[in-house]
N, C-alpha and C positions, 0 to 999 in steps of 0.2 A: 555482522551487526545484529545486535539483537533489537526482539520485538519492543522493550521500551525504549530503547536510543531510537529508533526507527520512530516510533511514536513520538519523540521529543521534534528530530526533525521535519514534521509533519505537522506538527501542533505550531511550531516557531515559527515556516514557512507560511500556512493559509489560517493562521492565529481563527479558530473556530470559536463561535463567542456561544459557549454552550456550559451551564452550570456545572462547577466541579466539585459538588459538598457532599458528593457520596460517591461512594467506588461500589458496581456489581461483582467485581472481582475480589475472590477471598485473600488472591497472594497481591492485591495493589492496595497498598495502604499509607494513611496518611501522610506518612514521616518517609516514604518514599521518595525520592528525587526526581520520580518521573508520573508522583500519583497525577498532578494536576494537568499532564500532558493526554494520558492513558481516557483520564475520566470526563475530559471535555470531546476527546476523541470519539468513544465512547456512545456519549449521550449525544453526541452529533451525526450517531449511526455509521461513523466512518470506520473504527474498528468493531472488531469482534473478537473473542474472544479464543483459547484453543478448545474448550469447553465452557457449559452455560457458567459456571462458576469461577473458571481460571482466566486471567490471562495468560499466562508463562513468560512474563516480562524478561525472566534472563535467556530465554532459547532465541537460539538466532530464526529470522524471519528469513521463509523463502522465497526464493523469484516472484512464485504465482502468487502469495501472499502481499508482499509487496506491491504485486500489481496491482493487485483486488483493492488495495489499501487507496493508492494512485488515482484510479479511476475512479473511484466515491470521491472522493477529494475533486476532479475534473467534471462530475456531472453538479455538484454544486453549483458549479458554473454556466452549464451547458443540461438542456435537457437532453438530447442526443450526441451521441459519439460517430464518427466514422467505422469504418470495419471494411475488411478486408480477409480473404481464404486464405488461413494458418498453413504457411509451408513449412514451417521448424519439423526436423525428422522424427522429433519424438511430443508431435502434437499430439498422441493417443493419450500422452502420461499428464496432461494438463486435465485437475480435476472437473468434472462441469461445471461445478457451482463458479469458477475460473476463468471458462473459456472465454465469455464474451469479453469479461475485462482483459483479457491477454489479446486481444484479438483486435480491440479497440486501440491498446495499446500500442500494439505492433502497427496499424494502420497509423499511429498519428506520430509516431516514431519514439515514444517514451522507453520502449525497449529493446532490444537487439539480442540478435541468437549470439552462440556463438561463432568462432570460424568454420567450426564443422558442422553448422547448421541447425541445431540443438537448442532449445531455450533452456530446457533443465529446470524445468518447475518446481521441485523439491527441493532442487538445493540451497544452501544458505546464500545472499547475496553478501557482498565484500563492504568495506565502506565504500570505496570508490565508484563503485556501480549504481548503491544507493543513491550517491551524489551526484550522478550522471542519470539517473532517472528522474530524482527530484527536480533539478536543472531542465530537464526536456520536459518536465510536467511542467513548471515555470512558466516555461517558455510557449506552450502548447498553450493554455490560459491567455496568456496574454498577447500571443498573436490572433486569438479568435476575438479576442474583445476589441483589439484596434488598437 
């Protein structure tokens, strides 16, 4: 899945009411499909960018990215997060700026390793993982709220 489909999904789900008449990114533009998902995003401080100028709306988004994304979106709702000690075998490779939201994540079950134990931060997530995150983001929201 890439980083603007991700963004679309994101935006549809917790609909950010955040102005979208200008984009800081030079490759998100108006006649874009995904400018007004990107640019509410965005200015809602939920995404960021892969650089201060780019988004790279067609590169696929990775796990920890994803995550990062997830958990801005979750403390909107929540000043604090749960958390719990990262046992994935390859918790070294989760970058810091990362951790805590992979960490949060893992504690409140928005994500899962894999079967050999491994989160795989880098790598691209599937659609169907995206959709079984968003889903337990859902759901995480709205079991805290009652």
């Amino acid at each position: 899945i890439t980083r603007a489909e991700f963004a679309k999904l994101i935006s549809t789900a917790f609909s950010p009411s955040a102005p979208t008449d200008f984009s800081v990114f030079s490759d998100v533009n108006k006649s874009d499909w995904f400018y007004e998902h990107v640019t509410a995003l965005s200015t809602a401080g939920i995404v960021n960018g892969t650089s201060f100028e780019k988004f790279s709306p067609h590169k696929n988004i990775t796990r920890q990215d994803a995550t990062v994304i997830l958990m801005r979106v979750y403390s909107e709702f929540f000043e604090s997060s749960p958390s719990n000690q990262l046992t994935y075998k390859d918790a070294d490779l989760i970058s810091p700026c990362a951790r805590t939201s992979v960490n949060s994540a893992d504690a409140l079950g928005i994500i899962t390793g894999t079967p050999s134990g491994k989160f795989k931060p880098s790598s691209p997530i599937t659609r169907a993982e995206a959709a079984a995150m968003l889903y337990r983001t859902v759901k995480a929201v709205k079991s805290q709220m009652g």
